[in-house]
N, CA, C and O of each residue as an XYZ file, in Angstrom:
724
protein
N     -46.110     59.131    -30.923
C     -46.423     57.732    -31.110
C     -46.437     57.372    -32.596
O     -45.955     56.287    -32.923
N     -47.110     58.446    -33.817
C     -46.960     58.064    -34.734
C     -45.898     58.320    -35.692
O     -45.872     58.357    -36.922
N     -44.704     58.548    -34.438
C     -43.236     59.096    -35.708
C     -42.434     57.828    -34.859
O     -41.263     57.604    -35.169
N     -42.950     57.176    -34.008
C     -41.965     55.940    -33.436
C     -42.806     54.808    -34.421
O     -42.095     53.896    -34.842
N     -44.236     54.781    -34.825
C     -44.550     53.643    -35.556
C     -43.905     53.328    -37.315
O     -43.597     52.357    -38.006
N     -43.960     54.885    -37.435
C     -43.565     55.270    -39.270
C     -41.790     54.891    -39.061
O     -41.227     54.315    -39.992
N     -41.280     55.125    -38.251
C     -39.877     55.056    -37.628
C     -39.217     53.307    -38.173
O     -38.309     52.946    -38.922
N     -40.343     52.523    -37.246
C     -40.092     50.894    -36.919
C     -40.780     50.669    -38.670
O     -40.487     49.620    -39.244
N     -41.554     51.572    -39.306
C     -41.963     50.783    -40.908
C     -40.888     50.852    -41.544
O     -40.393     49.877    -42.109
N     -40.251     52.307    -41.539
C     -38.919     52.558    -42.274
C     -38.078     51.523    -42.251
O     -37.611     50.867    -43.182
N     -37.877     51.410    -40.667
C     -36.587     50.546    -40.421
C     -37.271     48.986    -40.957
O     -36.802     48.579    -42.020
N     -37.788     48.559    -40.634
C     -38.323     47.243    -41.523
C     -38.350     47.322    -43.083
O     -37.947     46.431    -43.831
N     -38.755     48.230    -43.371
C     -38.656     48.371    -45.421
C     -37.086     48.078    -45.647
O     -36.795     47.082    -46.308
N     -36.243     48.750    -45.223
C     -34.393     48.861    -44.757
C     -34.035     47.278    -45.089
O     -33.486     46.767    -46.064
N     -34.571     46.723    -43.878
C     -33.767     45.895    -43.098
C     -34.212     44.612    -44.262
O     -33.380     43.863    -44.773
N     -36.052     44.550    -44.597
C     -36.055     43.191    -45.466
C     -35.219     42.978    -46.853
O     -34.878     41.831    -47.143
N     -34.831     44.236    -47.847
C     -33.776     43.671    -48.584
C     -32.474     42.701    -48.370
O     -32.027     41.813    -49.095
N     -31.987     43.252    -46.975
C     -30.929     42.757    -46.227
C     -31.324     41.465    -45.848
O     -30.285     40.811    -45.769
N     -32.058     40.928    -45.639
C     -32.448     39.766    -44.999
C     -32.958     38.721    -46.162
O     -32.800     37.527    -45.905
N     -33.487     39.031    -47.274
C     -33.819     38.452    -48.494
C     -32.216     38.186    -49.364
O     -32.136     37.435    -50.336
N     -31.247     38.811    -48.901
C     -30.013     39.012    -49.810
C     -29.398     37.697    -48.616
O     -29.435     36.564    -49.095
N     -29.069     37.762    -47.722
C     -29.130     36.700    -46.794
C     -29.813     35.438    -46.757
O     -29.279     34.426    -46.304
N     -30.700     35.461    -47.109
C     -31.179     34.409    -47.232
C     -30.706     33.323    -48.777
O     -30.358     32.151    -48.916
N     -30.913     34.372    -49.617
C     -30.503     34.104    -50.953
C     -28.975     33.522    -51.165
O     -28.700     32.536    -51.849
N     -27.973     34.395    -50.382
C     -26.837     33.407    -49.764
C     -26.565     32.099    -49.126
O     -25.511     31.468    -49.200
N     -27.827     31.711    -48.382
C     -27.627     30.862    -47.642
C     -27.946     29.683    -48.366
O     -27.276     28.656    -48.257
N     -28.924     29.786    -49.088
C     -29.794     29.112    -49.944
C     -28.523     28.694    -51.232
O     -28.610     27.547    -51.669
N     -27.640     29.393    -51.686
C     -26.748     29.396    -52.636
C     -25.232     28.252    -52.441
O     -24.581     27.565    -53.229
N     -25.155     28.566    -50.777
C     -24.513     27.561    -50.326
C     -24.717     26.050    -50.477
O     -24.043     25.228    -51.098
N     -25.787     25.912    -49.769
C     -26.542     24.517    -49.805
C     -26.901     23.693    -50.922
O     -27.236     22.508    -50.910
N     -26.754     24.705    -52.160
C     -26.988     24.018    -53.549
C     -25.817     22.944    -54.044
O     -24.591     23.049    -54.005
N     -26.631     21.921    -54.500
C     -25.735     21.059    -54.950
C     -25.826     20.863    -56.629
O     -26.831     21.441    -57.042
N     -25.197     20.328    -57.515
C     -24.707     20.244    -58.916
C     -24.669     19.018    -59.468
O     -23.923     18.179    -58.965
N     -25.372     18.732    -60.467
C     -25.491     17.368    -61.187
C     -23.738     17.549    -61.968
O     -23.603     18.641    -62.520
N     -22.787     16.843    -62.026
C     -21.709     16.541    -62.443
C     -21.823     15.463    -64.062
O     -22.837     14.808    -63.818
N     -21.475     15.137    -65.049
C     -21.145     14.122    -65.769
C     -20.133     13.502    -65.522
O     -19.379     13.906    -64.637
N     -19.863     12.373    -66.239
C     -18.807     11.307    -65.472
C     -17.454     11.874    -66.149
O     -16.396     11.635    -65.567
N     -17.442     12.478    -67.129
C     -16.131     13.007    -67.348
C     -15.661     14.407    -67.094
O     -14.659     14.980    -67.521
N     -16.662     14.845    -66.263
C     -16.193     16.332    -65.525
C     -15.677     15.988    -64.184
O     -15.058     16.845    -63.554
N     -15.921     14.543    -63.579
C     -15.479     13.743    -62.905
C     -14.246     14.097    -62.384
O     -13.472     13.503    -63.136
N     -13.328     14.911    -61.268
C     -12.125     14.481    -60.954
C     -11.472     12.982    -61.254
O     -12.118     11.945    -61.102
N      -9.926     13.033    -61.757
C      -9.379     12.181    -62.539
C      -9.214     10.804    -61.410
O      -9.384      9.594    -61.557
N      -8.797     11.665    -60.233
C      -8.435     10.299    -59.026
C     -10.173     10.067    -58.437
O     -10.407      8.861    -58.515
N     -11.214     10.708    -57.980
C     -11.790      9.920    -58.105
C     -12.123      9.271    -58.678
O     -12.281      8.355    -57.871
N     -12.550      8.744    -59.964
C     -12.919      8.205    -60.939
C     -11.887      7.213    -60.776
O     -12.238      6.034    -60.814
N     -10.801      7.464    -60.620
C      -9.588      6.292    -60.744
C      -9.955      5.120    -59.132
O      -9.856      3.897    -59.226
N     -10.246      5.627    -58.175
C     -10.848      5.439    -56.928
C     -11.689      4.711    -57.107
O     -11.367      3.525    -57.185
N     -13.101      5.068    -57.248
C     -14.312      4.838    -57.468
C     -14.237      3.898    -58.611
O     -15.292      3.265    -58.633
N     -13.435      3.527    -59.583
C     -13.124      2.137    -60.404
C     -12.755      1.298    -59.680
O     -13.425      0.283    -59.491
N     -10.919      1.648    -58.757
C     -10.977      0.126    -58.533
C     -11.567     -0.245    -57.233
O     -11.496     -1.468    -57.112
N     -12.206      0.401    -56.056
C     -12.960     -0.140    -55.286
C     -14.102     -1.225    -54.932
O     -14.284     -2.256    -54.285
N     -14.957     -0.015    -56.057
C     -16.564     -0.802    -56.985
C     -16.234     -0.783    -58.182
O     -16.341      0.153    -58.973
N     -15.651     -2.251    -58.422
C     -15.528     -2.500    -60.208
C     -16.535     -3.414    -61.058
O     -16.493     -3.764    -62.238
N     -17.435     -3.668    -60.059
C     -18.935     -4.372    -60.762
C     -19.896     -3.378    -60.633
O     -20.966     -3.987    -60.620
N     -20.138     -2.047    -60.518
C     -21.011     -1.633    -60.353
C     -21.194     -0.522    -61.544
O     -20.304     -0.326    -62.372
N     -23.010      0.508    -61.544
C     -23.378      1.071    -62.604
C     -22.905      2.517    -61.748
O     -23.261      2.588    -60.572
N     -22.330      3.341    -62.176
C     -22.827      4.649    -61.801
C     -23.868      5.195    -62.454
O     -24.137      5.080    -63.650
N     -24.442      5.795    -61.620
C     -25.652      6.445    -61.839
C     -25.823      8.055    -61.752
O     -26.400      8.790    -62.554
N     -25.306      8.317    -60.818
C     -25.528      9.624    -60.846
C     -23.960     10.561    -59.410
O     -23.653     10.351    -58.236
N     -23.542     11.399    -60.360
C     -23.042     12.545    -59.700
C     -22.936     13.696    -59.009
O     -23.001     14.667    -59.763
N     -22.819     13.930    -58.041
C     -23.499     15.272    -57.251
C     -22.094     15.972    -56.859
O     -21.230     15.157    -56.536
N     -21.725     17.263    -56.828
C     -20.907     18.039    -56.336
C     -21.678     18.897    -55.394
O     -22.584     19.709    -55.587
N     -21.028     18.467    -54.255
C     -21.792     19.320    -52.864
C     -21.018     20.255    -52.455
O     -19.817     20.233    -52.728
N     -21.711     21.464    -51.564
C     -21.313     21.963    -50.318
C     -20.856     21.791    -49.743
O     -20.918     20.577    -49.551
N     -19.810     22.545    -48.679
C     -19.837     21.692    -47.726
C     -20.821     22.136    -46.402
O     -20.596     21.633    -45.301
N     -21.761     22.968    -46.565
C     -22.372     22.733    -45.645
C     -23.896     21.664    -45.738
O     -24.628     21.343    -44.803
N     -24.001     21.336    -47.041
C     -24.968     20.225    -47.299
C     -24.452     18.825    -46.708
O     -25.067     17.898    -46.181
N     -22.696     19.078    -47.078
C     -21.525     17.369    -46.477
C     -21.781     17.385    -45.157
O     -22.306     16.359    -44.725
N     -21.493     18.534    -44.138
C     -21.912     17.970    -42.999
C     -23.027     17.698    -42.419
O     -23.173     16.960    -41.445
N     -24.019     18.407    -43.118
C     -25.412     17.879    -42.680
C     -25.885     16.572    -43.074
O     -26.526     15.999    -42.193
N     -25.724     15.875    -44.289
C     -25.893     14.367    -44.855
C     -24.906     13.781    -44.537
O     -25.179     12.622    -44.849
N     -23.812     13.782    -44.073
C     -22.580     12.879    -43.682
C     -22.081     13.240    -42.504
O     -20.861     13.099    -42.428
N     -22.481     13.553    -41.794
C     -22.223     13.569    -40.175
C     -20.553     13.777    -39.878
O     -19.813     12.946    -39.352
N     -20.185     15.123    -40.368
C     -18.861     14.996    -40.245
C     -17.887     15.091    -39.075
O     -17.893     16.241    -38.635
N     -17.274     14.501    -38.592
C     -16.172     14.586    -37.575
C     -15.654     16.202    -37.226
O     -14.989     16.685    -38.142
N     -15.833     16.963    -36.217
C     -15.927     18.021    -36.169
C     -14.290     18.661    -35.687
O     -13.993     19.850    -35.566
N     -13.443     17.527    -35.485
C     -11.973     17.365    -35.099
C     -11.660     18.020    -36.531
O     -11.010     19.064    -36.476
N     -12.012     17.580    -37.752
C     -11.257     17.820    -39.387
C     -12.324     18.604    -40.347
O     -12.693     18.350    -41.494
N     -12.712     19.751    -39.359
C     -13.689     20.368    -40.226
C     -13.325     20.965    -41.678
O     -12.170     21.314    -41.919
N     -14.297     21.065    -42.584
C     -13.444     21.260    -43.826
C     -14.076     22.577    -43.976
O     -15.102     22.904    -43.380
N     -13.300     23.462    -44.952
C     -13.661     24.913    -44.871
C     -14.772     25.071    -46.275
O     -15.040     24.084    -46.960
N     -15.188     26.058    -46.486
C     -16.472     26.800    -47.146
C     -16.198     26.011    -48.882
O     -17.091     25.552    -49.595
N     -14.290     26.072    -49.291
C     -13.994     26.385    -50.160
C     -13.486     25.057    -50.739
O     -12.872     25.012    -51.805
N     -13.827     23.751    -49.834
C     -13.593     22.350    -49.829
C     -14.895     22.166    -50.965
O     -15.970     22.765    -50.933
N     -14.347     20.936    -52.175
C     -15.302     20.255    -52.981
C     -15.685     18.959    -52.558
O     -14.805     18.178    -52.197
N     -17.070     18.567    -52.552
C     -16.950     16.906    -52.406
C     -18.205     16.335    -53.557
O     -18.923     17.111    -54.187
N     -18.260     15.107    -53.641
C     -18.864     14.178    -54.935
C     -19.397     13.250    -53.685
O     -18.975     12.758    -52.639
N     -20.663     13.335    -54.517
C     -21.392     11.678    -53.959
C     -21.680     11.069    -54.904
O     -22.516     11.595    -55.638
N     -21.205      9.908    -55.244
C     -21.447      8.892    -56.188
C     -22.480      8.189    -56.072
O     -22.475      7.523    -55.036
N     -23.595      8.030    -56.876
C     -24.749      6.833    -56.621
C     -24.671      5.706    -57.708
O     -24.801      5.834    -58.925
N     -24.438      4.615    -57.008
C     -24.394      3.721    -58.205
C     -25.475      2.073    -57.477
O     -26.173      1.840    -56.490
N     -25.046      1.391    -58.601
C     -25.962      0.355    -58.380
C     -25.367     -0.516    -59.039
O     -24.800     -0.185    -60.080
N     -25.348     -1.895    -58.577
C     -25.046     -2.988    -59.322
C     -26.235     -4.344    -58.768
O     -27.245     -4.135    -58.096
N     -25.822     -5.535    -59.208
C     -26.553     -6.785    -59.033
C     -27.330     -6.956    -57.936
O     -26.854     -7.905    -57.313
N     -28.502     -6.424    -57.252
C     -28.841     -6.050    -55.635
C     -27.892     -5.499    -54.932
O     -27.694     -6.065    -53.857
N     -27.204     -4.552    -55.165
C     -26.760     -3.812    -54.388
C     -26.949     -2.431    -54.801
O     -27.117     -2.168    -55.992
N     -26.931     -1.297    -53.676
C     -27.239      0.032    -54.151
C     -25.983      0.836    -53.139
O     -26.060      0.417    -51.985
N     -25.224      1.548    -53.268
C     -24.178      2.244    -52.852
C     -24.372      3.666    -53.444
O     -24.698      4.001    -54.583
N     -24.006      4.586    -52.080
C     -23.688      5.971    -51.988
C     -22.360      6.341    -51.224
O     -22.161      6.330    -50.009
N     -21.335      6.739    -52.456
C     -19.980      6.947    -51.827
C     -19.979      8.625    -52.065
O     -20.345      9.203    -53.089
N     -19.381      9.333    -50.625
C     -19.099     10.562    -50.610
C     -17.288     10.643    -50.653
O     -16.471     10.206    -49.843
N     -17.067     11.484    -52.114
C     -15.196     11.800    -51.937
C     -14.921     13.138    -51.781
O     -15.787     13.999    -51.937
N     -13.255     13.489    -51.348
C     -13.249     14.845    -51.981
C     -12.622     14.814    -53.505
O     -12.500     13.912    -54.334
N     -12.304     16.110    -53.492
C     -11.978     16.417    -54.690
C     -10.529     15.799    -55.121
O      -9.978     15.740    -56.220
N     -10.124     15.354    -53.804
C      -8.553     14.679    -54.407
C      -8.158     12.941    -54.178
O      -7.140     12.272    -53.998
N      -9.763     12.687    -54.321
C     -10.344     11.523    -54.983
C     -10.212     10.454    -53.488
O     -10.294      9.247    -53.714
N     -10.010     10.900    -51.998
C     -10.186     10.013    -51.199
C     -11.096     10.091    -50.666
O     -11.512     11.125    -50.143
N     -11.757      8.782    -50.659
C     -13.012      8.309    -50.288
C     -13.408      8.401    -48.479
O     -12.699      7.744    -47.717
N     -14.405      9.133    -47.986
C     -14.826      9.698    -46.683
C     -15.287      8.868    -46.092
O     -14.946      8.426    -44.995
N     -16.519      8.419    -47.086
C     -17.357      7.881    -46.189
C     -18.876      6.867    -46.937
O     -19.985      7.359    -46.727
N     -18.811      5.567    -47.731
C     -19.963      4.722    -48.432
C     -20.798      4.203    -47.460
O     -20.435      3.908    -46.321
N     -21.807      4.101    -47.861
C     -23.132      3.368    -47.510
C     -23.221      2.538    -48.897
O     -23.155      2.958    -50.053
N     -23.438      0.874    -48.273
C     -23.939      0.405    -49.208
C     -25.492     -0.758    -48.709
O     -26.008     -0.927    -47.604
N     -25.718     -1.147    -49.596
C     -27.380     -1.976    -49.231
C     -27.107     -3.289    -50.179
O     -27.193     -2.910    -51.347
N     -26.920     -4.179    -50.137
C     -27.183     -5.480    -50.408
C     -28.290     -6.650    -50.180
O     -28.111     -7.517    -49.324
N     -29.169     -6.623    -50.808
C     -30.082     -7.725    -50.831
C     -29.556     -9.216    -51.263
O     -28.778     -9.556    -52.154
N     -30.198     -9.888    -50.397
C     -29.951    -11.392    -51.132
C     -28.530    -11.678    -51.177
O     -28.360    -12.589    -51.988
N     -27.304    -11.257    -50.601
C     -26.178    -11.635    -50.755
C     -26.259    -12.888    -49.787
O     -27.139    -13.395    -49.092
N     -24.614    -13.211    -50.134
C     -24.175    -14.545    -49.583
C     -24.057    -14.804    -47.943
O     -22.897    -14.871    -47.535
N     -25.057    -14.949    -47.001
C     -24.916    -14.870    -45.713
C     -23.252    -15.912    -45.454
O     -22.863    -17.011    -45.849
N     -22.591    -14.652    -44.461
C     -21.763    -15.344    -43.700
C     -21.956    -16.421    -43.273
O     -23.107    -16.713    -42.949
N     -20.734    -17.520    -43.105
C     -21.164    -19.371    -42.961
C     -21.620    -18.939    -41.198
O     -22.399    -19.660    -40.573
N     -20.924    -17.534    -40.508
C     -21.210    -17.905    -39.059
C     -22.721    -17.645    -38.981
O     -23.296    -18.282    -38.098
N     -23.451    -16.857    -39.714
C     -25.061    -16.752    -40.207
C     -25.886    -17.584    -40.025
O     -26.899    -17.512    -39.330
N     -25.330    -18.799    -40.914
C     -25.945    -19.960    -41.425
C     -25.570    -20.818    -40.542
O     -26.479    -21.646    -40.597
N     -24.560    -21.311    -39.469
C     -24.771    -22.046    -38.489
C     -25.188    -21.523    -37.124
O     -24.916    -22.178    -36.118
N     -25.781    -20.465    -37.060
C     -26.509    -19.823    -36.213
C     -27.817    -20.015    -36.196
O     -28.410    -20.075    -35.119
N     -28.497    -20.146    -37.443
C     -29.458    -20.209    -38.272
C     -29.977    -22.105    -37.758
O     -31.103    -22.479    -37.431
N     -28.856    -22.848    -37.849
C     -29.203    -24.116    -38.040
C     -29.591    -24.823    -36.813
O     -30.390    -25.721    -36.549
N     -28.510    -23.905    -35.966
C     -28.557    -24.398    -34.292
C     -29.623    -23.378    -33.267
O     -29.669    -23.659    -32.069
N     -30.360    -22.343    -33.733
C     -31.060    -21.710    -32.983
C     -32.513    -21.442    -33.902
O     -33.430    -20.867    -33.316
N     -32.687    -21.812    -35.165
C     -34.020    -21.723    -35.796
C     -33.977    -22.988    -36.510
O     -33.934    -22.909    -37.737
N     -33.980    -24.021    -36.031
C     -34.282    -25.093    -37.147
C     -35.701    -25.647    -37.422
O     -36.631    -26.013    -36.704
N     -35.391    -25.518    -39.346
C     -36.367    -25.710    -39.508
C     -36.856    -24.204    -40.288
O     -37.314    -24.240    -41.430
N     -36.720    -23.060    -39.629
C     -36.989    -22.318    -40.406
C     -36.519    -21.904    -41.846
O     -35.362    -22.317    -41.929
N     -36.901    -21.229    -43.123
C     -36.583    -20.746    -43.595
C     -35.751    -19.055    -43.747
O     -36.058    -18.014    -43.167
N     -35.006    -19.222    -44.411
C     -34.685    -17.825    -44.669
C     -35.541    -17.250    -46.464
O     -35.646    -17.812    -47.554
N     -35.961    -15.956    -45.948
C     -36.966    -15.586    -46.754
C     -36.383    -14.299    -47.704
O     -36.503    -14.067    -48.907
N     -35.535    -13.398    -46.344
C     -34.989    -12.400    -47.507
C     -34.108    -12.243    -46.179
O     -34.191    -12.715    -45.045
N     -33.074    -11.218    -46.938
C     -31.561    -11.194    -45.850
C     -31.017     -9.834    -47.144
O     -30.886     -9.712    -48.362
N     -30.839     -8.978    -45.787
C     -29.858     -7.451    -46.514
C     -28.626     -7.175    -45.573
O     -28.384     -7.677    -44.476
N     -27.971     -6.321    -46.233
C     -26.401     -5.804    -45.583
C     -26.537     -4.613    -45.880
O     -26.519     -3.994    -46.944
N     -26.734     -4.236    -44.392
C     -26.355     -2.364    -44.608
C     -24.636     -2.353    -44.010
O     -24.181     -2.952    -43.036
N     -23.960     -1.485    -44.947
C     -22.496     -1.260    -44.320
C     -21.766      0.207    -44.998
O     -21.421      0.693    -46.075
N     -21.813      0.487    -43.589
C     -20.967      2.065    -43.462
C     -19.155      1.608    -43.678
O     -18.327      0.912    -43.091
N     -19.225      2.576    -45.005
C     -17.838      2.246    -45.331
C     -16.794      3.407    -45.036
O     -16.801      4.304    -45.879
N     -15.911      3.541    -44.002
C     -14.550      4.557    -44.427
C     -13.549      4.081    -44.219
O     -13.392      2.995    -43.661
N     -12.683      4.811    -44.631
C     -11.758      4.458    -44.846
C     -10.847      3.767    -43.636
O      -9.674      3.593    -43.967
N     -11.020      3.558    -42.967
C     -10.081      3.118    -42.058
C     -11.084      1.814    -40.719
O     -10.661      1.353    -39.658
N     -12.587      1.579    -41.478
C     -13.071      0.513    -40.684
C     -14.671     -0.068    -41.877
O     -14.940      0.358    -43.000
N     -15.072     -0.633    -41.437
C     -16.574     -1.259    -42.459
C     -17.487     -1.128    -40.907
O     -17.084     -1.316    -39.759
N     -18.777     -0.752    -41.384
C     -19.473     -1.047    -39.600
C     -20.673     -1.449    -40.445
O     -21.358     -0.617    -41.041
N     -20.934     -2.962    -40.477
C     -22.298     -3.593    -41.024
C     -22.808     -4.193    -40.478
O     -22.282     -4.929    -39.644
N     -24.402     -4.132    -40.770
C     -25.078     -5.033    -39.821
C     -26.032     -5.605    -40.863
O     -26.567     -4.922    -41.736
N     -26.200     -6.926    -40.696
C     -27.178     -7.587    -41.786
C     -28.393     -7.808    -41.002
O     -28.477     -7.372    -39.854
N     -29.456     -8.544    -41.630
C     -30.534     -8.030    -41.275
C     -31.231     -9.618    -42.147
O     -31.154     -9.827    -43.358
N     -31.928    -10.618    -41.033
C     -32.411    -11.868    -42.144
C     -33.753    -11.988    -41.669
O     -34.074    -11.769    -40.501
N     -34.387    -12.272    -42.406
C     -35.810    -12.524    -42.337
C     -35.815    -14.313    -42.349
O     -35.232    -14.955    -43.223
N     -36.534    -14.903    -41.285
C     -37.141    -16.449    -41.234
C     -38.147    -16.542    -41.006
O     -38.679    -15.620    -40.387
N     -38.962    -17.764    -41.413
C     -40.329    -18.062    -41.348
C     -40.234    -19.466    -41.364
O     -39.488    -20.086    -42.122
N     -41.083    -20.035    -40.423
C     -41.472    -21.130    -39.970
C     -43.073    -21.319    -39.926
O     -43.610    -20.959    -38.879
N     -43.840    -21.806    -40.872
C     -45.268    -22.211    -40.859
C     -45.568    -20.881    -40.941
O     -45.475    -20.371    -42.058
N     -46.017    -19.977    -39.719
C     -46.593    -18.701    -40.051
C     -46.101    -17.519    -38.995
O     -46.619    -16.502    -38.534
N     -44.581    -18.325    -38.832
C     -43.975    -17.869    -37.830
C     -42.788    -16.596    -38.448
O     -41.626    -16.999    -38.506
N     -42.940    -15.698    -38.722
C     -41.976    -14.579    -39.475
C     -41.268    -13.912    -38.298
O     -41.889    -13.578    -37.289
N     -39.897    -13.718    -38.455
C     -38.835    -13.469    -37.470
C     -37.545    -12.622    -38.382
O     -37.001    -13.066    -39.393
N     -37.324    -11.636    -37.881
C     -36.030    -10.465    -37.941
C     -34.668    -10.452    -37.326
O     -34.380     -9.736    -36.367
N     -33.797    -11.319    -37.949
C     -32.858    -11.072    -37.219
C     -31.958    -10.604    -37.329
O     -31.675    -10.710    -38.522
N     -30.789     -9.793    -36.550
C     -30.099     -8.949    -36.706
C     -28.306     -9.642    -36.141
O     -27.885    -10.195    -35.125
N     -27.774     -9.257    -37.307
C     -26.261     -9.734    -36.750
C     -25.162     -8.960    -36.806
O     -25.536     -8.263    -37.749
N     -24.016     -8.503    -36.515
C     -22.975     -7.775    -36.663
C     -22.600     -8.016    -37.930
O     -23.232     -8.721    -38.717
N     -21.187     -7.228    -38.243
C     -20.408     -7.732    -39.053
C     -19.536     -8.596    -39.373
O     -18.826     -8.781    -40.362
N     -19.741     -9.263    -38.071
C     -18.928    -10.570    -38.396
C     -20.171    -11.668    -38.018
O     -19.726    -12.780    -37.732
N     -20.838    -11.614    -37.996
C     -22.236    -12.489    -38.499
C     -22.371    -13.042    -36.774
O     -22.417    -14.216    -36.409
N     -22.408    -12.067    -36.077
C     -22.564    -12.338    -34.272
C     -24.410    -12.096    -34.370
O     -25.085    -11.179    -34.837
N     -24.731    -13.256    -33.762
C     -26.278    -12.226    -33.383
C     -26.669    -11.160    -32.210
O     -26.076    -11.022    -31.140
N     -27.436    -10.675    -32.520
C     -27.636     -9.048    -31.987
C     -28.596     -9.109    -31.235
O     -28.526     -8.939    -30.017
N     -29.839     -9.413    -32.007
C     -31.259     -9.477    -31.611
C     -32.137     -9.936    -32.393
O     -31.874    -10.384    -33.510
N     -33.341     -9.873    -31.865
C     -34.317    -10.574    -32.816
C     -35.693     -9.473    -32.369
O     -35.887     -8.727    -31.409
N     -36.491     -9.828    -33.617
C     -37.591     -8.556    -33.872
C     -39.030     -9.803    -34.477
O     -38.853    -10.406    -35.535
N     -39.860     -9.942    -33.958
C     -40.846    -10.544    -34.309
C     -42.003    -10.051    -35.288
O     -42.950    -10.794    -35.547
């Protein structure tokens, strides 16, 4: 009994280097890299100008790709391999805040952007006139998932009437959705 217990210590003393060296790998993957704007790949940067040409960049990240599919929900049809680079751009301009993910050969995957206070669609505002009149609009944002091949946004307006505060929600083409009290 006590050469099967000294047996299972051995084999555990063994085995935790192996598992700390593993781990330390895994952990190595997932790391991501502050970039400067001129270590920048040339086409993104060329990209990421003329898309968002009012905006601040702020900050650069060179990811993983196993950090990309965990924060960007990747399509599992075009998986990208170990040895794939990608950039998330954070920038900011006039109430708006945007996070664009590229690869390395500067085409753009996949933006999120946030807009406060922008210009509600006119179909918004006669929605607004014929189903809340009377109310105010108080604050109004645009969340919109950007890739390349569609926009999927949904805005989001706040009204108030006397002490009446109301949430409403519209597509991207300014359809209403629902309402949140």
């Amino acid at each position: 009994m006590k050469t099967l217990k000294a047996f299972r210590l051995l084999l555990l003393l063994f085995a935790l280097p192996a598992l700390y060296v593993a781990a330390q790998d895994e952990e190595t993957i997932l790391k991501a890299e502050r970039v400067k704007k001129e270590n920048l790949p040339p086409e993104i940067l060329a990209d990421f100008q003329k898309r968002f040409p009012n905006v601040s960049l702020n900050q650069i990240m060179k990811i993983p790709t196993g950090l990309y599919k965990r924060d960007w929900q990747v399509d599992e049809e075009n998986k990208p391999s170990l040895q794939d680079e990608y950039y998330t751009l954070s920038m900011t301009g006039d109430k708006l805040d945007i996070e664009a993910l590229y690869d390395r050969s500067g085409h753009l995957i996949r933006a999120r952007e946030r807009a406060i206070d922008a210009k509600l669609p006119e179909s918004i505002g006669m929605y607004l006139a014929d189903h809340y009149p009377g109310y105010k609009v108080v604050k109004d944002k645009v969340h919109q998932l950007i890739s390349p091949k569609k926009i999927k946004a949904e805005w989001e307006v706040m009204v108030v009437k006397d002490n009446d505060f109301r949430r409403l929600f519209f597509d991207k083409d300014g359809k209403f959705v629902k309402e949140r009290k």
